[in-house]
N, C-alpha and C positions, 0 to 999 in steps of 0.2 A: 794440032793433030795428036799430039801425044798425052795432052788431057783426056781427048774423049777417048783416045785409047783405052788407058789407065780408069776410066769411068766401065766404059764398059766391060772391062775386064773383072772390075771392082763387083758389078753387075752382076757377072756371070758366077760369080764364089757360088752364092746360095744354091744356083740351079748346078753347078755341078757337083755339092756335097748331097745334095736330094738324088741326084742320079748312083751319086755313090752307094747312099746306101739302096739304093733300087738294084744293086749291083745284083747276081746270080751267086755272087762268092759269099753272101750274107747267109745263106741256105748252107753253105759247106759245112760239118762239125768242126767247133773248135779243139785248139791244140789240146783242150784238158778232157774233149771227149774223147780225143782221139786216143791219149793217155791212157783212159778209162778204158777202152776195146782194149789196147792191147795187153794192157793189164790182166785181163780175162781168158785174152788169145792166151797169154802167157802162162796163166794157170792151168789150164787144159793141158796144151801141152807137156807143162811139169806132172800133171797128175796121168797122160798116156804114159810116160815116160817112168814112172815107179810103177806103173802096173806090167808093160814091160819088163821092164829088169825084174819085176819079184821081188821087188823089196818087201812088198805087201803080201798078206795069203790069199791070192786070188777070189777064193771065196766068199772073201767079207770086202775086197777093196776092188768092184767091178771098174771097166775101162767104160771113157766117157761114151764108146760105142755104144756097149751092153747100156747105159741108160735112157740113151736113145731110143733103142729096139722099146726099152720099158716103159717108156712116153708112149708112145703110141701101141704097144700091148695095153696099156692104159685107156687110153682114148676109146678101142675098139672095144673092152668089155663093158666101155660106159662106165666104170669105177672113177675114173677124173673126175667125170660132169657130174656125178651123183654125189661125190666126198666134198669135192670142192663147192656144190652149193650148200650143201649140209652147213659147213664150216661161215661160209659168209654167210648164209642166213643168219645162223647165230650172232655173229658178230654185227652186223644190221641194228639186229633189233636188240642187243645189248646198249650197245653204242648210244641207239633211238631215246633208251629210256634213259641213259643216262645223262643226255642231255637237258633232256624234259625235263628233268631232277635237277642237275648239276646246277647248269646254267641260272634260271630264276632263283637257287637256293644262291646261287654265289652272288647278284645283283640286288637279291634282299640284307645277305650279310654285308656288304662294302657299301649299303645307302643305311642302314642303320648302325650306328656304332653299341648299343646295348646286345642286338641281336650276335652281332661280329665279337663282342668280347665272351659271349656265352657260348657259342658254337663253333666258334674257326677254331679254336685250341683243339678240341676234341675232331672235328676233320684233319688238321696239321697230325694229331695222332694216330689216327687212320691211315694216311695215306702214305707212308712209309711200309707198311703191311704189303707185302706180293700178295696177289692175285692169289697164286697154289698155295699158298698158306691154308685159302679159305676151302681148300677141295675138299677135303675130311667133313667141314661142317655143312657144305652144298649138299653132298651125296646124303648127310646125316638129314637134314631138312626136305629137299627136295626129290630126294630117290637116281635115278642113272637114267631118267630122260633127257628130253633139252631143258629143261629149267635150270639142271642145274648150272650148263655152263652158260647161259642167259645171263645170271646172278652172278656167278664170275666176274661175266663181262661188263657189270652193270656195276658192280664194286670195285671193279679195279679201272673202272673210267671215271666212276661217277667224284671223286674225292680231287682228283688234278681237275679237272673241269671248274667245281666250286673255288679252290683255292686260286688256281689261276683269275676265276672271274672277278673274284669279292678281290683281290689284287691289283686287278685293272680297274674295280669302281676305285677304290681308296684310294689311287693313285692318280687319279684324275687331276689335272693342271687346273687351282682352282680359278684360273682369269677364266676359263671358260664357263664355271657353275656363276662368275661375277657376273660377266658380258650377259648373261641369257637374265638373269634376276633383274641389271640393270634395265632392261627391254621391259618386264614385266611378264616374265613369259611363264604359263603355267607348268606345275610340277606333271602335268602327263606330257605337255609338247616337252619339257627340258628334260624329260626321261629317254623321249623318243629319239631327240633333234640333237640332245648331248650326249646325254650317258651313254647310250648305245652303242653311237659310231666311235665314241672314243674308249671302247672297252672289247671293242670289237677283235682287234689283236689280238687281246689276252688270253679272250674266250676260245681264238682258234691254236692258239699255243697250247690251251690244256685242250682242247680235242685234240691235238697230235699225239700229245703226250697217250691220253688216254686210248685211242685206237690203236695206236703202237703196243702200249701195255694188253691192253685187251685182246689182241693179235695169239701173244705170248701163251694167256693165259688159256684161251678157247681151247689150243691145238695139242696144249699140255692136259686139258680136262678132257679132252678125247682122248688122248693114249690110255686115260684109267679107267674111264665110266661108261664110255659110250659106243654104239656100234655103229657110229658115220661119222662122216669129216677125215679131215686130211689128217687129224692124231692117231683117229682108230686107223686109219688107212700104213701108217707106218708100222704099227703095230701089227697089224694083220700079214702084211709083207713079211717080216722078220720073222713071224709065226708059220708063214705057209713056204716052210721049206727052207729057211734064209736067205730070202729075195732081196736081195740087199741091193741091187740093180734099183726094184720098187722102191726101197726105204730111200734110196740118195734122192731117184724122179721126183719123189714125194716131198721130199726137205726144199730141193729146187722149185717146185708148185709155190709151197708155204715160204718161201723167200720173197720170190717175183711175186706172189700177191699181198703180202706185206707192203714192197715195197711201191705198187698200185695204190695201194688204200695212204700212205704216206703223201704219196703226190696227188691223190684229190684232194686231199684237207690242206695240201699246201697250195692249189689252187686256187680256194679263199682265198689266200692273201691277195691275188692279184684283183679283187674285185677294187670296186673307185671307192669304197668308203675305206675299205682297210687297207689301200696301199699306201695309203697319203702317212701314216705310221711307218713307214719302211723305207721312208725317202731322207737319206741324206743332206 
């Protein structure tokens, strides 16, 4: 009796560590999210709490109330939805072309070693250059439409994109370029079947990089050039009266959707070809 006990008991492990995590407390935030809220709780409060006392001159350091009210004073004159597409569009189709660019130049450079000694130096020199460096020569080129910060966005993605990529071909583990030759397998299937998935990482490491950068730089080419987006939008604020209630809503917009366009690109990773890269 005490074998089959001890069997069935043995038995039953599996189904109750599956019940476990089928558990309702799997849903709860963990302890570093919960960290994370009050982290935030905490900042709020500290920041009512110098607008109270006067620390600050009320005029320029509004209460997180008054930014509230300025969210949705926002909302209702349609300035939100009109800046804020202005800005992502931009950064869209920045991004778009900078991949189209980036990615195939970085795949060409790290499968050719003549092309990669002639060209990656000169991207490696590029791509320490900020973005607003290049606003003086955009506006010069391209005039105070969207092109210019398009070209921005398209320069300060497109250089981490290539480097990142041509890094991840070069860096290839070469039992895998052996194992695919050894089969016989042609140079389009070991392009598709190899290089791809195992470069696949790198390529979305420099798009993080680059959408991040490119973030930066759009919202910075809108404070100078242009009359939409979330940059002109801060600007405008600060100009119409010192609405600096608007200027903070505005900085909070352009945070929370930075930090949106961060978490799609980190998304990718979790797909099946590139997570196998990230496993332990």
């Amino acid at each position: 009796m005490a074998d089959v006990s001890y069997s069935k008991s043995v038995a039953a492990e599996p189904a109750v560590a599956e019940a476990a995590t089928r558990s309702p407390r799997r849903w709860m935030p963990s302890r570093e999210r919960w960290l994370g809220i009050a982290t935030i709780v905490a900042f709020i409060a500290i920041w009512e709490i110098v607008y109270r006392l006067g620390l600050m001159p009320k005029w320029a350091f509004p209460s997180p109330w008054k930014v509230v009210l300025a969210f949705q004073e926002l909302i209702a004159n349609g300035k939100l939805l009109t800046n804020t597409a202005a800005s992502v569009g931009r950064q869209i189709t920045g991004v778009l072309l900078a991949a189209l660019v980036g990615i195939p130049a970085g795949l060409a450079l790290g499968a050719s070693p003549t092309a990669r000694a002639a060209f990656l130096p000169l991207c490696r020199l590029l791509y320490p250059i900020p973005g607003i460096a290049w606003i003086p020569l955009a506006i010069l080129w391209f005039g105070v439409g969207d092109v210019s910060p398009i070209f921005l966005i398209f320069i300060s993605s497109v250089f981490p994109m290539i480097v990142q990529t041509t890094s991840g071909v070069h860096t290839i583990e070469r039992r895998y370029l052996r194992a695919a030759a050894n089969f016989g397998v042609s140079r389009s299937v070991l392009f598709r079947r190899v290089v791809i998935p195992a470069v696949l990482p790198e390529i979305i490491v420099g798009m993080r990089i680059g959408v991040g950068v490119a973030w930066l730089v759009v919202v910075a080419a809108e404070m100078i050039a242009l009359r939409s987006g979330l940059g002109y939008l801060i600007m405008d604020s600060r100009n119409a009266g010192n609405r600096y209630d608007l200027v903070i809503a505005s900085m909070i917009i352009i945070g929370v959707i930075g930090l949106l366009l961060d978490g799609i690109t980190r998304l990718l990773e979790r797909l099946k070809t590139v997570k196998w890269r990230y496993v332990r």
